[in-house]
Backbone bond lengths (Angstrom), bond angles and torsions (degrees), N, CA, C in turn:
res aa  C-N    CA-C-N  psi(-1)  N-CA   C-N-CA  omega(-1)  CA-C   N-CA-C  phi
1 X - - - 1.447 - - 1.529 111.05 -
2 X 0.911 114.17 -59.07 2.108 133.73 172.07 1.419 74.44 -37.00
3 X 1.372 134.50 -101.77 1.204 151.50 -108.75 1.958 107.45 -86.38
4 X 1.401 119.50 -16.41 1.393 110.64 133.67 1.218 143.70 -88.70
5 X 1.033 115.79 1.46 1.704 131.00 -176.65 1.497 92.37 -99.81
6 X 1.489 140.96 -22.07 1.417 137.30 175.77 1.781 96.47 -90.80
7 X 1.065 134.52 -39.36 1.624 138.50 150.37 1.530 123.40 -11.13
8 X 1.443 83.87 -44.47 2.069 96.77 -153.59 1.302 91.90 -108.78
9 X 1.689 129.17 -13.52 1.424 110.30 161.72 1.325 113.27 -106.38
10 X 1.068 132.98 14.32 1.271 141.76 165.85 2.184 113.87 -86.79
11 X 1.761 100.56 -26.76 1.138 103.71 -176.86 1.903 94.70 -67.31
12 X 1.354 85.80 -48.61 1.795 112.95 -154.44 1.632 101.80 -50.58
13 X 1.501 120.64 -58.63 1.161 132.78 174.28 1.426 116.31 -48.45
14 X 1.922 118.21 -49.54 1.260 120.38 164.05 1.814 126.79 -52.62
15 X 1.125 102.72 -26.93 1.613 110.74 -170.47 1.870 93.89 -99.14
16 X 0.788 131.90 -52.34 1.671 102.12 162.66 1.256 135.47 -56.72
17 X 1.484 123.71 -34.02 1.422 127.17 164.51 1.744 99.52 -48.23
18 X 1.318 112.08 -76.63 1.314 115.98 -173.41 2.212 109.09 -32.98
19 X 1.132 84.40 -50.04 1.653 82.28 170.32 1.528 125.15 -63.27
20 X 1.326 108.66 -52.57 1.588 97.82 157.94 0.950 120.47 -55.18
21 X 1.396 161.99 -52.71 1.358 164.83 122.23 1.174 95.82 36.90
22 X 1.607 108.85 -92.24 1.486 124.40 -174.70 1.281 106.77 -34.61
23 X 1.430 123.78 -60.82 1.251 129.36 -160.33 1.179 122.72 -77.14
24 X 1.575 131.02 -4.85 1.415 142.59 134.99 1.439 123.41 -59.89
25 X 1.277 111.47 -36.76 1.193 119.07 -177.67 1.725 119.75 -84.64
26 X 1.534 113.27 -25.41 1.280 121.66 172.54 1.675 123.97 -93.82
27 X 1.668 121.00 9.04 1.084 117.82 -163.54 1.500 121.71 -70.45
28 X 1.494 139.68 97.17 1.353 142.93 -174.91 2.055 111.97 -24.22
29 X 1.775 90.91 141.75 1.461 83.97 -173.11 1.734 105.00 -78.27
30 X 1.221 111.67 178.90 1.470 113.90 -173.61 1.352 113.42 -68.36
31 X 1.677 122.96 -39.66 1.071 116.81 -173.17 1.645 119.01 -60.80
32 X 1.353 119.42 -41.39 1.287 122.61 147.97 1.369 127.17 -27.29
33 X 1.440 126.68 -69.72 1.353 126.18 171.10 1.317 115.42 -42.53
34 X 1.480 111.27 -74.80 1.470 108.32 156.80 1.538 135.31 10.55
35 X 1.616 81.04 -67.39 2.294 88.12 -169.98 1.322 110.32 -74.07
36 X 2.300 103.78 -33.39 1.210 89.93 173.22 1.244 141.11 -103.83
37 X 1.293 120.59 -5.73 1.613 133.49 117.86 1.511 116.42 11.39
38 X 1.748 105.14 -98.72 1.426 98.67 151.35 1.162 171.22 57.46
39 X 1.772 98.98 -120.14 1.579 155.92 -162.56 1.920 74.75 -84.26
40 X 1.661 106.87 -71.29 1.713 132.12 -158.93 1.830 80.22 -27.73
41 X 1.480 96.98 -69.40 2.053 108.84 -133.12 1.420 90.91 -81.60
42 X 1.685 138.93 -12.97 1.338 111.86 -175.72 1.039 106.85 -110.10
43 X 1.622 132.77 -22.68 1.483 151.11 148.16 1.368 90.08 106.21
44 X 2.151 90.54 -106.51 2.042 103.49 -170.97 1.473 114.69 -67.65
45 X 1.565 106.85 -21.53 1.710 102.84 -162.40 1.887 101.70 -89.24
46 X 1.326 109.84 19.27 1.749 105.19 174.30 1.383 106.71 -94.23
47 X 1.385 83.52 109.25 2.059 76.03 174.42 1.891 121.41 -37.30
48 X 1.291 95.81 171.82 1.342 95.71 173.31 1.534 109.53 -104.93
49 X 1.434 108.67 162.31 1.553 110.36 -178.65 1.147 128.27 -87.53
50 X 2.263 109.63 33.35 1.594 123.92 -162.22 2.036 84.22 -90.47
51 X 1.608 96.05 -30.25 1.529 101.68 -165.66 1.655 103.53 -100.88
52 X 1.165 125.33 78.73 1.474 112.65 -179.68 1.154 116.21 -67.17
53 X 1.666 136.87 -23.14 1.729 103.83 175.18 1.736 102.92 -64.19
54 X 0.898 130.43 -48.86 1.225 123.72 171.05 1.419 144.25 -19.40
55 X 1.524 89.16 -56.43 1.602 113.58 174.35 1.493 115.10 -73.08
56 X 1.499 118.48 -24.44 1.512 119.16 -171.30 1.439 84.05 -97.01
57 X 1.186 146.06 -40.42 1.499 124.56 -170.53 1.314 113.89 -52.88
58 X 1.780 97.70 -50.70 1.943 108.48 178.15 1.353 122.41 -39.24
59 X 1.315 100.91 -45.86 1.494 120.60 -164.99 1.455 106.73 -67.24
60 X 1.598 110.36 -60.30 1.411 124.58 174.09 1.430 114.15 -26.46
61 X 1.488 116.22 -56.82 1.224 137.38 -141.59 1.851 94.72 -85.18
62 X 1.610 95.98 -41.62 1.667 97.12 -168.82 1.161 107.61 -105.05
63 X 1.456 126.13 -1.16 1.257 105.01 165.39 1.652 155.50 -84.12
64 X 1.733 74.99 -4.67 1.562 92.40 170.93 1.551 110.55 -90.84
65 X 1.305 120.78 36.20 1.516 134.27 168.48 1.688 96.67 -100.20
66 X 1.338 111.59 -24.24 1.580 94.01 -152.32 1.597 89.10 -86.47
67 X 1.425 130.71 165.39 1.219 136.26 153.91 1.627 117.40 -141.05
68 X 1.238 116.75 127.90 1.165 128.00 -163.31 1.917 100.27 -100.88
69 X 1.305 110.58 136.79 1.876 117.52 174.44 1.723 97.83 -113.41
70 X 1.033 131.27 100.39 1.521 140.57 162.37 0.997 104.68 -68.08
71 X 1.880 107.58 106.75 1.300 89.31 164.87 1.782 105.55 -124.85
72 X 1.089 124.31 -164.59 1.411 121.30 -175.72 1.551 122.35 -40.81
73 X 1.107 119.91 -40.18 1.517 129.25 -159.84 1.682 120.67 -123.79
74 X 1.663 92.02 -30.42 1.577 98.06 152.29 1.377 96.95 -172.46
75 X 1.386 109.40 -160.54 1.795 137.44 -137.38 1.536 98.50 -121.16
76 X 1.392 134.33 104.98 1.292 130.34 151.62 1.189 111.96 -85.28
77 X 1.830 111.65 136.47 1.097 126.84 -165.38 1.629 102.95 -117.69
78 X 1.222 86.16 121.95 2.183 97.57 174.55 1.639 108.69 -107.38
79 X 1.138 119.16 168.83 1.525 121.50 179.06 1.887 88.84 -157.45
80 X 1.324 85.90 110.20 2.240 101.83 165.39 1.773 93.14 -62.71
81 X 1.210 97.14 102.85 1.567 112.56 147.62 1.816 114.69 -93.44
82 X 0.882 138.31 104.92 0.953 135.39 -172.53 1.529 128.08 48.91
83 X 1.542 123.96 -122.96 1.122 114.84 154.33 1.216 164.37 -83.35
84 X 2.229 97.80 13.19 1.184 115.22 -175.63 1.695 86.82 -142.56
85 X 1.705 115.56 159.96 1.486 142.70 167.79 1.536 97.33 -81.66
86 X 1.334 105.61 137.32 1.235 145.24 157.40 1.466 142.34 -69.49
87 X 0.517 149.35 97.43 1.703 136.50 -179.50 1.483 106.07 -69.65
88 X 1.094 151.72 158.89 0.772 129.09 162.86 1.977 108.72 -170.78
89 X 1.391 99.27 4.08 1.422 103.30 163.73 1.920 119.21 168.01
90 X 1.046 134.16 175.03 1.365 111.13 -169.93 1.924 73.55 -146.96
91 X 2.064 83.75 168.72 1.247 92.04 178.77 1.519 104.19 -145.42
92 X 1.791 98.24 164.49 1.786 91.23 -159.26 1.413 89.50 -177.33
93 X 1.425 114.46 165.97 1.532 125.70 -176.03 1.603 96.82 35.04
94 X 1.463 135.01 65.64 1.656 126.02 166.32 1.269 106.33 53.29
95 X 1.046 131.95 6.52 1.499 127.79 173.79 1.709 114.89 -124.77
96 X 1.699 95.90 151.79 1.795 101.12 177.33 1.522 97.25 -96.62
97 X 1.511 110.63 155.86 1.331 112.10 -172.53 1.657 89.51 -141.07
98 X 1.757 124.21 117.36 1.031 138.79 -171.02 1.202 104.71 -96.43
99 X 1.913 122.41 130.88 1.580 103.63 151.22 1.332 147.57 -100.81
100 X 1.462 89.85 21.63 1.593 119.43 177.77 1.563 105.21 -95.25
101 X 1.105 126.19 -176.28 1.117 136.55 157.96 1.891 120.40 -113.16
102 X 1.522 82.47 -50.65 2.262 94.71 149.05 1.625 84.38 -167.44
103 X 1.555 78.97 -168.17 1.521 113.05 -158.48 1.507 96.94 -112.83
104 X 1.762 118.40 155.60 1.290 118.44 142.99 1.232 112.19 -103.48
105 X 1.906 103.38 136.23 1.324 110.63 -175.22 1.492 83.43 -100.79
106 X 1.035 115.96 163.96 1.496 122.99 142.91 1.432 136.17 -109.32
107 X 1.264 117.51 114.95 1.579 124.36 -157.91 1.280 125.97 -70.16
């Protein structure tokens, strides 16, 4: 009896390590987050990348809004809205994970 109930936490314990694993090992680079970061908070008004002087000015301008917290297992993503940071999504397994759906900018 002991000796399957020590089984099933030995599976359990093994299969989350293995997941952290992955998930250290798969964390997206910044410049990625970045564009889609972004892409996320300005939505329709981001230029497209048919016009690149355009697109590198945008980017330039907004990307030093974004701020990224590295931490072991994945990437919290902030965006400076004015006078306070944001949370506004984390990233992990090569992917950004938003908790917005969009933003209102105001034009």
């Amino acid at each position: 009896m002991r000796t399957k109930r020590s089984r099933t936490w030995i599976i359990i314990i093994s299969a989350i390590c293995i997941i952290l694993v992955i998930a250290y090992f798969t964390k997206p680079d910044n410049k990625s987050i970045i564009i889609a970061s972004v892409t996320r908070v300005w939505g329709d008004i981001t230029p497209s990348v048919n016009k690149p002087m355009y697109y590198e000015q945008f980017m330039d301008l907004n990307s030093k809004s974004v701020h990224i917290d590295d931490w072991i297992f994945l990437k919290r993503i902030k965006y400076q809205m004015g006078d306070f940071n944001k949370t506004i999504g984390i990233a992990a397994f090569k992917r950004e994970f938003f908790f917005y759906s969009s933003f209102k900018v105001k034009k």
